[in-house]
N, C-alpha and C positions, 0 to 999 in steps of 0.2 A: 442639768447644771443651771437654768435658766433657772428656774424656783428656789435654788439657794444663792443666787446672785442677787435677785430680787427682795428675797427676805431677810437676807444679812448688810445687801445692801442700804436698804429701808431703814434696820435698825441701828447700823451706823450713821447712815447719816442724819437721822433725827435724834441721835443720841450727841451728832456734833453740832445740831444748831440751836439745842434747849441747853447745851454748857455754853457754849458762844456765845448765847443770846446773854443767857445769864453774866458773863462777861462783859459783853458790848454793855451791858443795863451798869454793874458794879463802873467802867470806867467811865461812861457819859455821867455817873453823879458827883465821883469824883476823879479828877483828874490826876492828882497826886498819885492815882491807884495804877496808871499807864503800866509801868513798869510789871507790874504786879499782875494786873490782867494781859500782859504778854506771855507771861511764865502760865500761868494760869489756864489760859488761850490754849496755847500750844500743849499743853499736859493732858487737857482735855481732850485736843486730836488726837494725839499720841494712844489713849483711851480709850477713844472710839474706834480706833485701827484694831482695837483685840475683835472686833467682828469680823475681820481679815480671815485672822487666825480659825477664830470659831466655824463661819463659811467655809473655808478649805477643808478642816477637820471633819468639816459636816458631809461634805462633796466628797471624802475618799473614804469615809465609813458607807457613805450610799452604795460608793462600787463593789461589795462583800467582798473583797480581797482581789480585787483586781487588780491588777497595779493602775498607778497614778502617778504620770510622768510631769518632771519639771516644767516642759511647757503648758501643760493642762494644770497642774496647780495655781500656774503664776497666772493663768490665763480666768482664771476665777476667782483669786483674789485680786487679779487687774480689776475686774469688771465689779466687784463689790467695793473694791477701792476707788473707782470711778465714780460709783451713784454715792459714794461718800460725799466726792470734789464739787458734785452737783447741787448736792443738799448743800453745801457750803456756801459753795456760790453764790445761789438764789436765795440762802436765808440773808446772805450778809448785802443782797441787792436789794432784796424787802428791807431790810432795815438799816440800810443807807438813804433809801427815798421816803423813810418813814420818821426816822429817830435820830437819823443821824446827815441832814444833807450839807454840814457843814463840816463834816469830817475828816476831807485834806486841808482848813484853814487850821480847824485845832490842832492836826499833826505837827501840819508845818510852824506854829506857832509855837508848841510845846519843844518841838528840836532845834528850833532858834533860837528858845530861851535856855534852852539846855546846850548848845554851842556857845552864846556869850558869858557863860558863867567857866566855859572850859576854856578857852581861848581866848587871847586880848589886839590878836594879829587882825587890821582890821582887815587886809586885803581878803584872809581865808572866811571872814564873818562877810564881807560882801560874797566872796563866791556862794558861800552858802544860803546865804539869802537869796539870789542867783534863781538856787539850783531847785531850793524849796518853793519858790514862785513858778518856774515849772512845773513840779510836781503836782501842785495845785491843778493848774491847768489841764494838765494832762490827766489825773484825777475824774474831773468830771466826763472824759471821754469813758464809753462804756467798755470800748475796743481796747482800752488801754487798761482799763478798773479792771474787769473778769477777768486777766492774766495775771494781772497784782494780786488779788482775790485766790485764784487756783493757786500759782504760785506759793503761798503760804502752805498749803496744805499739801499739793503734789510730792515734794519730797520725802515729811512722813510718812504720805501712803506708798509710794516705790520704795522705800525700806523697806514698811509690812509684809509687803507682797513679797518681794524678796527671798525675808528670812519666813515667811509663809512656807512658801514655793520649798525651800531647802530643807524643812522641818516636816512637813509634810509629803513630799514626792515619797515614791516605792525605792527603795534598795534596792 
């Protein structure tokens, strides 16, 4: 199982940090494009989660009709969906300390200016200004960043795995 966790691993997750990156590049030149490289962002994970698929598929055509039970599917597309969350991580921490080390002021500046154009209540424009000046802060913690970071990604890889797991196990 080790050799298809690694090689589907592999190619998920360097298939999620050349679209990501591609991403992170389209919104650092324009910012209007936020919005846009979110949707983008995320279609591309979504994307690279078909290596999930592929891995599992690979792993029970290995076993020549053995059966392959749900915990051992999920259990292979867990661990190729993990080296996904990893390449993730660490591309988006290389290019947080590289491209981007201002990258919770322009957030939080982009949802403030996108909050004063929604609201005119000024107590909820202080809370949010508040809560985005923590953010910030809290931002440059690494402890705090690499769960924001996974975060993003963990949920549509536990999908994957998931309907992996259920699409592929033995009858």
């Amino acid at each position: 199982m080790q050799q298809f966790i690694l090689r589907y691993g592999i190619m998920s997750g360097l298939t999620t940090v050349i679209m990501a990156s591609l991403v992170w590049l389209l919104s650092a030149r324009d910012p209007s494009m936020e919005t846009v490289g979110m949707i983008v962002g995320f279609a591309a994970m979504a994307l690279s989660m078909a290596f999930v698929f592929l891995g599992v598929r690979a792993y029970r055509r290995s076993l020549n009709g053995a059966p392959l039970s749900f915990g051992m599917a999920f259990r292979c597309g867990g661990a190729i969906a993990m080296c996904t969350c990893l390449f993730y991580v660490v591309g988006w921490e290389i290019a947080y300390a590289t491209a981007f080390p201002d990258f919770a002021e322009r957030y939080a500046e982009s949802r403030t200016l996108e909050m004063r154009r929604t609201t005119t209540d000024s107590i909820a424009l202080q809370q949010f200004d508040a809560s985005m000046q923590s953010f910030v802060q809290d931002y440059h913690n690494v402890f705090i960043r690499v769960p924001y970071t996974a975060g993003e990604i963990a949920p549509i890889a536990l999908l994957a795995v998931l309907i992996a797991a259920v699409i592929y196990r033995s009858k």
